[in-house]
C-alpha positions, 0 to 999 in steps of 0.5 A, a space after each residue: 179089708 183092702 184087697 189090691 189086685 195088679 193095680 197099676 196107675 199111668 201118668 202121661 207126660 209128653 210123648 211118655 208114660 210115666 208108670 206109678 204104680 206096676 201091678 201091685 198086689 197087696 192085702 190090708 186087713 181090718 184093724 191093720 196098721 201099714 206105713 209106706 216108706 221110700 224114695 220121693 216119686 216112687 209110688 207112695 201117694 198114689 197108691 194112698 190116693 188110689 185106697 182113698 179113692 181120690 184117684 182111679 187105677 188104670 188096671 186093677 182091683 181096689 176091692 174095699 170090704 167087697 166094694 171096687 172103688 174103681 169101678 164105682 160110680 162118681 157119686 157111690 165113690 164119693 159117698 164111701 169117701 165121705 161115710 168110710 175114709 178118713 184122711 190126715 195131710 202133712 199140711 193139715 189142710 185146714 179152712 183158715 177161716 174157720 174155727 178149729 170146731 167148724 173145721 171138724 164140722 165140714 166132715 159131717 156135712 156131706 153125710 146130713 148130719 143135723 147142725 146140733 148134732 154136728 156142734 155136738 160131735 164136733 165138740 167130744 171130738 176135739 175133746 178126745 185130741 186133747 182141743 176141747 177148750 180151743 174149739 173157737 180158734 182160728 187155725 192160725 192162732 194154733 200151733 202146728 202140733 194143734 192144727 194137727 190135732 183139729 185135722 185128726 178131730 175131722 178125720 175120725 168125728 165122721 167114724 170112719 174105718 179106714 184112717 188114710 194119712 199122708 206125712 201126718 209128722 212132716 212139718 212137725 218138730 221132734 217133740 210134737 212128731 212124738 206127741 202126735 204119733 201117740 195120739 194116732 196110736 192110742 186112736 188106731 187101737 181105741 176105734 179099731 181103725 184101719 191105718 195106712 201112714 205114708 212116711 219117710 221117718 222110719 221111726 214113725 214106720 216102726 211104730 207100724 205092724 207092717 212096712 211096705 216099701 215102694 220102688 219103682 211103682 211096686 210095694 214088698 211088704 214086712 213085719 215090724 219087728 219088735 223087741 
């Protein structure tokens, strides 16, 4: 569980402060699946990078499962990272030089995974999004929807609890959005993942349980309701 207490995070910029987060509080419970909407340079990836802990707060708490990822050492920070946080980007973030297999490999290195057994969940894992016979291609020899596909294999291969996605649909067409957002639906309820999705499409949102929408550097929080 995500447990966010007066978090605020400051940017200088020149003779100024720019505030991107103003005390935010919020809850995430275990198996939870939040999506945070609203406009361009109010918040939104901030506050994903602050839950991942690639970036640190200026105030506040970011209590992970009674952890505070901002008062963690550089090295325990990264290791959590590694262990617990999966992350999905809208530009997949892919090694162009690496096959789509070795790209899903890189996310068990830094936890000593031995090579065999990297090869081997490498493989079931790009068998459960639907890759298993193209684990030996490039990423540019794979469409988009695919390449999404391959980055969701290396977010979830490592089993982390917490899935952390960034417009995982932005560079996708219609179709493929809709195909995607299925395979991260049927993910988040098989492995009881913990999911937070920045998205400006609200259909994407309302897939959601919750919707949190950010303005100004603070969030209010909704249910989703369903028909």
């Amino acid at each position: 569980m995500y447990k966010l207490t007066g978090v605020t995070r400051d940017y200088p910029k020149g003779r100024h402060t720019v505030q991107a987060l103003q005390g935010v509080d919020l809850v995430i419970e275990d198996g939870e699946w939040l999506a945070v909407q609203g406009p361009t340079g109010h918040g939104k990836s901030t506050l994903l990078q602050i839950l991942g802990g690639l970036d640190r707060p200026t105030k506040g708490v970011v209590d992970l499962a009674g952890r505070d990822l901002a008062r963690l050492s550089e090295s325990r920070l990264t290791k959590v990272r590694a262990a617990s946080i999966g992350f999905i980007f809208q530009t997949f973030n892919l090694i162009p030089t690496l096959s789509a297999q070795e790209n899903v490999e890189t996310a068990l290195v830094p936890l000593g995974v031995t090579p065999a057994e990297r090869r081997k969940r490498a493989r079931e894992a790009l068998a459960e999004v639907g890759l298993g016979e193209r684990a030996s291609h490039l990423p540019s020899e794979l469409s988009g929807g695919q390449q999404q596909r391959v980055a969701i294999a290396r977010a979830l291969v490592k089993r982390p609890g917490v899935l952390l996605a960034d417009e995982p649909t932005g560079n996708l067409d219609e179709g493929t959005r809709d195909d995607i957002m299925a395979l991260l639906e049927r993910m988040w309820r098989e492995h009881g993942l913990t999911l937070v999705m920045v998205t400006h499409d609200s259909a994407v949102a309302r897939r959601a349980q919750r919707i949190g929408l950010m303005r100004s550097g603070r969030i209010q929080v909704r249910s989703v309701q369903r028909n």
